[in-house]
C-alpha positions as CSV (number, residue, x, y, z in Angstrom):
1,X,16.5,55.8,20.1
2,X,17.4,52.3,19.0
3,X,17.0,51.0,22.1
4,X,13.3,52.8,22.5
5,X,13.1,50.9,18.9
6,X,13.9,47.3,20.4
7,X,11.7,47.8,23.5
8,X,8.7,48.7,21.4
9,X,9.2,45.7,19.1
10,X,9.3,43.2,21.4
11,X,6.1,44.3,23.3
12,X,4.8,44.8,20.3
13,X,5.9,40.8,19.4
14,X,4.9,39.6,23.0
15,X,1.6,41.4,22.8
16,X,1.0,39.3,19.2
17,X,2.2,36.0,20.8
18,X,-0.7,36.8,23.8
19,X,-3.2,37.4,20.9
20,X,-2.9,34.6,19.4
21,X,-2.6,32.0,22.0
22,X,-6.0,32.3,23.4
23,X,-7.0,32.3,19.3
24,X,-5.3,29.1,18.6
25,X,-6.3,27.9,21.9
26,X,-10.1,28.4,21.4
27,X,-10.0,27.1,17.6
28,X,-8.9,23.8,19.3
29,X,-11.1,23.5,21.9
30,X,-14.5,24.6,19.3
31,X,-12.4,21.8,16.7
32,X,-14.1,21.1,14.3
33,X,-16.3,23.3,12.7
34,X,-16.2,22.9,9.7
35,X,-16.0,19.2,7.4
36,X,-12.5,17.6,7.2
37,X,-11.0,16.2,4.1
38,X,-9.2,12.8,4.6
39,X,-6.6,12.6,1.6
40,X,-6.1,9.2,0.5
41,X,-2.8,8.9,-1.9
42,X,-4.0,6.5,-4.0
43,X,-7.5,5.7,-6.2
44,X,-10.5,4.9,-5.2
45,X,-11.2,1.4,-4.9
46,X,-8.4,0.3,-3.7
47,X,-7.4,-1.1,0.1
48,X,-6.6,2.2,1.4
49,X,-9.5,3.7,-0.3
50,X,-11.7,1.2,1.6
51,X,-10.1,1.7,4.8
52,X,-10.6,5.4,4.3
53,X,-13.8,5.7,3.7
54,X,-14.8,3.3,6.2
55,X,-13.5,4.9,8.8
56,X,-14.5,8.5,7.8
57,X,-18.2,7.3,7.6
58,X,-17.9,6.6,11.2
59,X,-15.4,9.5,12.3
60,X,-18.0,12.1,11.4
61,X,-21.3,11.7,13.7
62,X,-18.4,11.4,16.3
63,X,-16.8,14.6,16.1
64,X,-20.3,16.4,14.7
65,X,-18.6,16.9,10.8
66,X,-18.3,15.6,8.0
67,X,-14.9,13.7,7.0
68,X,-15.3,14.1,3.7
69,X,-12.9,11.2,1.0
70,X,-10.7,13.4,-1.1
71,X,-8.3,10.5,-3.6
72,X,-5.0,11.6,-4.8
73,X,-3.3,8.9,-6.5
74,X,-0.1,8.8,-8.5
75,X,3.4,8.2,-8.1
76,X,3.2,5.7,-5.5
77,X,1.3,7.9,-3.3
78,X,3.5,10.4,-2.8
79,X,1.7,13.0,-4.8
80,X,-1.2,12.3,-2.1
81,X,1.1,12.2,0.8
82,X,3.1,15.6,-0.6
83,X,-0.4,17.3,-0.4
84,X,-1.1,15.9,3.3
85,X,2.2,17.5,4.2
86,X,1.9,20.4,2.4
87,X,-1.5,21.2,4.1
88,X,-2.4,23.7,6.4
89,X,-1.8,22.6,9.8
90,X,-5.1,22.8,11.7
91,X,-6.7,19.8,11.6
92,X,-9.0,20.4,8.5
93,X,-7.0,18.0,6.1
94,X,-5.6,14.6,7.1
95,X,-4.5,12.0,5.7
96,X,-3.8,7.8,5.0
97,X,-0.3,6.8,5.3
98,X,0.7,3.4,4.3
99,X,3.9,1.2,4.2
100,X,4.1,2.4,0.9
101,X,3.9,6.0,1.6
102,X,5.9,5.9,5.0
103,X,8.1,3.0,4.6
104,X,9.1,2.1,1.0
105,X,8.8,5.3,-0.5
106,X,11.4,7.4,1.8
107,X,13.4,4.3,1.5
108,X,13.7,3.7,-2.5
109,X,13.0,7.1,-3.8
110,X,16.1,9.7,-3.8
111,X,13.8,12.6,-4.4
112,X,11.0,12.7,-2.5
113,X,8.5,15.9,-2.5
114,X,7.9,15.1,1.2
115,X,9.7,14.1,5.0
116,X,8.1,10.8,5.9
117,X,8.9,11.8,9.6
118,X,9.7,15.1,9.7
119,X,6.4,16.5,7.9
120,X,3.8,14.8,9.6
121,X,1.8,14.3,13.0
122,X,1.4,10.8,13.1
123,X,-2.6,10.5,14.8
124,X,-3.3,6.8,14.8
125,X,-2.3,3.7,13.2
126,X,-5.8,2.1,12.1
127,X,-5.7,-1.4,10.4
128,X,-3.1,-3.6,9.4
129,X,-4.5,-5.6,6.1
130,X,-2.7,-8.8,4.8
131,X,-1.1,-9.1,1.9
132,X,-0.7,-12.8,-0.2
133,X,2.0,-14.4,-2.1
134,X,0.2,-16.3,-4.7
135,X,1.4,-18.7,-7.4
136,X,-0.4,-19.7,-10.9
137,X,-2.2,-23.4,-10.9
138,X,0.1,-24.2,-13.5
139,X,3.4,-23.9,-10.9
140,X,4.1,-27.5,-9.4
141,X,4.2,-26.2,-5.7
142,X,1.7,-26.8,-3.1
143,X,3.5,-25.1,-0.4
144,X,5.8,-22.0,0.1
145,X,8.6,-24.5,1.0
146,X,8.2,-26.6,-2.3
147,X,8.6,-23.4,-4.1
148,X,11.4,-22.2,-2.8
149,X,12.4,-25.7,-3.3
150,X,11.7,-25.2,-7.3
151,X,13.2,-21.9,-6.9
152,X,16.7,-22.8,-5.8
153,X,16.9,-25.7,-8.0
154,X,15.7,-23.7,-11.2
155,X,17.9,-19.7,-10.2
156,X,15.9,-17.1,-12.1
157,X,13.2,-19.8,-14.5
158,X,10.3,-18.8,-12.1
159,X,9.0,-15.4,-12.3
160,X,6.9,-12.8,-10.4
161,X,4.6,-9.7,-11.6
162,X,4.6,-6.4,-9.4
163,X,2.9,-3.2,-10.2
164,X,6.1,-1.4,-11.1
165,X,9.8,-0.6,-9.8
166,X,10.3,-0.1,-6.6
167,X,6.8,-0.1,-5.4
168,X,5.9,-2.4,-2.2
169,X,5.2,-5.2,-4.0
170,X,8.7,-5.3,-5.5
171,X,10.1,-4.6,-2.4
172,X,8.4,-7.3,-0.9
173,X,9.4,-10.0,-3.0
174,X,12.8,-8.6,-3.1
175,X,13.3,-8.8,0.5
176,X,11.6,-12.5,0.7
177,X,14.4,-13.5,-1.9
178,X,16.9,-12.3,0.2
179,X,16.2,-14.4,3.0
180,X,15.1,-17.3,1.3
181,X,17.8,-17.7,-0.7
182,X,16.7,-17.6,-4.3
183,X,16.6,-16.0,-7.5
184,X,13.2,-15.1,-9.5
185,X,12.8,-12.7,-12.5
186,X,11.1,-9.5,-11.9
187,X,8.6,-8.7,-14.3
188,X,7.3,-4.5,-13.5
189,X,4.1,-3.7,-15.0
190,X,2.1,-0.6,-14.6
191,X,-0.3,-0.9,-11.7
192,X,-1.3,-3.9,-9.5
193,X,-4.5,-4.4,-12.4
194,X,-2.2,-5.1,-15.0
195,X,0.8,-7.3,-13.5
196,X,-3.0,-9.2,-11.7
197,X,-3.8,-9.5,-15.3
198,X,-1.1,-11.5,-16.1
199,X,-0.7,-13.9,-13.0
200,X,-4.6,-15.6,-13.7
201,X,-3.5,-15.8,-17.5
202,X,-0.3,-17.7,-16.5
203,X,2.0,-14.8,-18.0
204,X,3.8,-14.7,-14.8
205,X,4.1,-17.4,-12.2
206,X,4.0,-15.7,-8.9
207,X,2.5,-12.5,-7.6
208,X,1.9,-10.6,-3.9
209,X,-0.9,-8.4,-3.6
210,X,-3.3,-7.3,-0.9
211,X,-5.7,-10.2,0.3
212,X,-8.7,-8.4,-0.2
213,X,-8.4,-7.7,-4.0
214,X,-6.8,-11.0,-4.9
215,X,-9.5,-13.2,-2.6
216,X,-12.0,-14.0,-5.5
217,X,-9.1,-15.5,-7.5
218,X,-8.1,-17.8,-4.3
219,X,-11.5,-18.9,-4.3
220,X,-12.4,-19.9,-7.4
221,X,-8.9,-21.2,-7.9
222,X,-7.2,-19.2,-10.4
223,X,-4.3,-18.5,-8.2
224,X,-3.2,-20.1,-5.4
225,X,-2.0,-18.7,-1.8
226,X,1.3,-19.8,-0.7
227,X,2.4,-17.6,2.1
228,X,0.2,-14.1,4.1
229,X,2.3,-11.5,5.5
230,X,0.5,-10.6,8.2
231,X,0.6,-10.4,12.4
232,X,-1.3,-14.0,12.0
233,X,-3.3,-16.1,10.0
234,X,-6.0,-14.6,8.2
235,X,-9.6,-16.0,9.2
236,X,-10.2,-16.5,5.3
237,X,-7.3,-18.3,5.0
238,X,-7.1,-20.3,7.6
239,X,-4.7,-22.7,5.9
240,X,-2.0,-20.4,4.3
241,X,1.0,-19.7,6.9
242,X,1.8,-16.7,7.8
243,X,5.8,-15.5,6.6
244,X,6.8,-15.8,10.4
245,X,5.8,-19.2,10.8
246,X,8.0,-20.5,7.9
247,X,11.1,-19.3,9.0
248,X,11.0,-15.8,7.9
249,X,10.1,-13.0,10.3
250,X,12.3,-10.3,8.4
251,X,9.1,-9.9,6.4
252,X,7.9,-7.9,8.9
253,X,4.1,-7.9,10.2
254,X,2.3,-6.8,6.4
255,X,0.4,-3.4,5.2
256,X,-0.7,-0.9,7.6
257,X,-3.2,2.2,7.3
258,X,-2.9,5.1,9.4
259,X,-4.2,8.6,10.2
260,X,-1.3,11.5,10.2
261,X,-1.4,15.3,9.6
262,X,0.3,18.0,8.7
263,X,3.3,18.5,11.1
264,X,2.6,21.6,13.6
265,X,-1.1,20.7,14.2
266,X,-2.2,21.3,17.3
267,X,-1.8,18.6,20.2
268,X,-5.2,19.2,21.6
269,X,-6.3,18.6,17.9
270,X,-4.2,15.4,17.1
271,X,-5.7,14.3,20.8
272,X,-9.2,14.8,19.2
273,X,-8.7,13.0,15.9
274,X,-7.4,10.3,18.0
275,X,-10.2,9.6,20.3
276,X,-12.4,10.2,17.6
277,X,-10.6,7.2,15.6
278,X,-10.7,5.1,18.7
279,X,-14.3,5.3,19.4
280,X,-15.1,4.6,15.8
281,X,-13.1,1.7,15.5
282,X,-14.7,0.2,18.4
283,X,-18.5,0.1,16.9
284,X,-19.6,-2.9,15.7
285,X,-20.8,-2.1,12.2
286,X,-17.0,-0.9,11.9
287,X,-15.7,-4.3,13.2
288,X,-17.8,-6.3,10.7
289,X,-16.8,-4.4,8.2
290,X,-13.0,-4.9,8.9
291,X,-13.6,-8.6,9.4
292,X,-14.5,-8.6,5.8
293,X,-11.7,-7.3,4.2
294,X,-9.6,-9.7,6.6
295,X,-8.2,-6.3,8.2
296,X,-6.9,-6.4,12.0
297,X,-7.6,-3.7,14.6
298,X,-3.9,-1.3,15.2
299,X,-5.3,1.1,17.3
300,X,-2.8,2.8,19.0
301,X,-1.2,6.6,19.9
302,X,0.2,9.1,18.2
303,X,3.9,8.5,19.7
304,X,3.5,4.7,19.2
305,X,2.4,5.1,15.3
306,X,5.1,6.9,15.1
307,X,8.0,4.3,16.0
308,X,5.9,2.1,13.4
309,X,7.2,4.9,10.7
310,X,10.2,4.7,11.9
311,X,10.6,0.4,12.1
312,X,9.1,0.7,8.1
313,X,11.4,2.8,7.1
314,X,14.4,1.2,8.7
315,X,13.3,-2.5,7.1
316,X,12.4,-1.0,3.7
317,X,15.9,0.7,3.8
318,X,17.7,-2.5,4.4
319,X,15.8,-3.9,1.8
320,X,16.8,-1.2,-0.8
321,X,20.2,-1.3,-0.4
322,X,20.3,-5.2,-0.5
323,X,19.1,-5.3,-3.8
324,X,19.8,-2.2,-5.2
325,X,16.3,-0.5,-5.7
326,X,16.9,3.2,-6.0
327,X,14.6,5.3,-8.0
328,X,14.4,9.1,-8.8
């Protein structure tokens, strides 16, 4: 009788499993019907936010829905990137990942809500964005190397702003100290508006932030741009080296924006969103548009984004441990 039992559960298990696979077969082949909501971690306005969007406006006439911008900033991202891995995995949420979100964050943060690697299908890396070191007029440096030349004669007089503990910016500047030998005071403020504040008013001598959002202030020359970290120089910048080509390629190759979804989604899915990306990205209005935030192309598949996770995390590790950032 328990035998009997056994035999008619598994048939009863196999003939499930048959049901289903043509089911989840056919939802990925008639993917999508419905819109998709593309969860960005962090507020509107902001880099990723105009990454996001831009690329969403073009996704959608591709794959024949909407990709509909759904912002969920706070705590670093993490409350954004919890809810991209928390998502039901097929295909109808997505989301950014950033350095921030799948580099520093599993790196500095003891308790996070979410597996940076485990949790997610990576989809595409889309556009790396610079970021700028910048110094107030009122610093007596022209160049990166005649402030780190200030720096290491003056230990800890010079200071810098970052929008908080242990976010990228921190970590950054942090890890540039590290290999450049010298000491400035950190000076955490609440949000990349705030410690921004602060740098044009002279509050704080030296700040990084992302080139877009900091641009106007180079212009007019309320700060000024020692150093991009970025895979080269930025066409708006022409001037302004690049980390690498003063010495210090530990910095790493700057920001990044990617596509990722929930972990289980469907290959033929993550195949879709993929090509879909691709083609977008190629369109000229699309290219313009990146050219004008200074962002470069990263176009590449789901297994290489992936090893990009990885590299972040390893380098934002290192830098945690070197100077002690740990946070709850």
């Amino acid at each position: 009788m328990a035998l009997r039992r056994t035999l008619l559960s598994t048939l009863a298990a196999c003939a499930a499993a048959a049901a289903f696979a043509p089911l989840a077969h056919a939802q990925a082949g008639d993917y999508p019907n419905r819109p998709i909501k593309l969860i960005v971690p962090f507020a509107p306005g902001g880099s990723t936010d105009m990454v996001a969007r831009l690329l969403a406006d073009k996704m959608g006439p591709i794959l024949g829905k909407a990709v509909v911008v759904d912002n969920k900033g706070g705590a670093g991202g993490s409350i954004g990137a919890d809810a991209i891995a928390k998502a039901a995995p097929d295909g109808y949420t997505i989301g950014m990942a950033t350095v921030s979100t799948h580099g520093a964050n599993p790196a500095i943060y003891a308790k996070l809500p979410y597996d940076a690697v485990k949790d997610f299908a990576p989809i595409t890396n889309v556009m790396s964005v610079p970021s700028v070191f910048v110094v107030h007029p009122s610093v007596p440096a022209k160049t990166m190397q005649e402030f780190v030349a200030l720096a290491k004669a003056n230990p800890g007089k010079y200071t810098f702003a970052s929008p908080g503990t242990g976010s990228l910016g921190h970590a950054n500047i942090e890890n540039f100290m590290n290999l450049a030998g010298i000491d400035l005071l950190h000076i955490p403020y609440k949000g990349a508006g705030q410690a921004a504040t602060d740098a044009l008013a002279g509050q704080v001598n030296a700040m990084t932030d992302n080139l877009p959002s900091t641009l106007a202030n180079i212009q007019s020359g309320k700060l000024r741009p020692l150093a991009v970290l970025a895979l080269k120089r930025s066409p708006v910048l022409p001037d302004v080296p690049t980390y690498t080509e003063l010495g210090y390629a530990g910095m790493g190759d700057g920001g990044w924006f990617g596509l990722v979804a929930p972990a289980g989604t469907p290959k033929e899915i993550i195949a879709k969103l993929n090509a879909a990306a691709h083609k977008a990205m190629a369109m000229p209005d699309y290219l313009e548009k990146q050219k004008s935030i200074s962002g470069e192309s990263m176009a590449n598949t789901p297994a290489q984004f992936a090893k990009q996770i990885d590299a972040a995390i390893a380098r934002y590790t290192a830098v945690a441990k070197r100077a002690n950032i740990k946070l709850d």
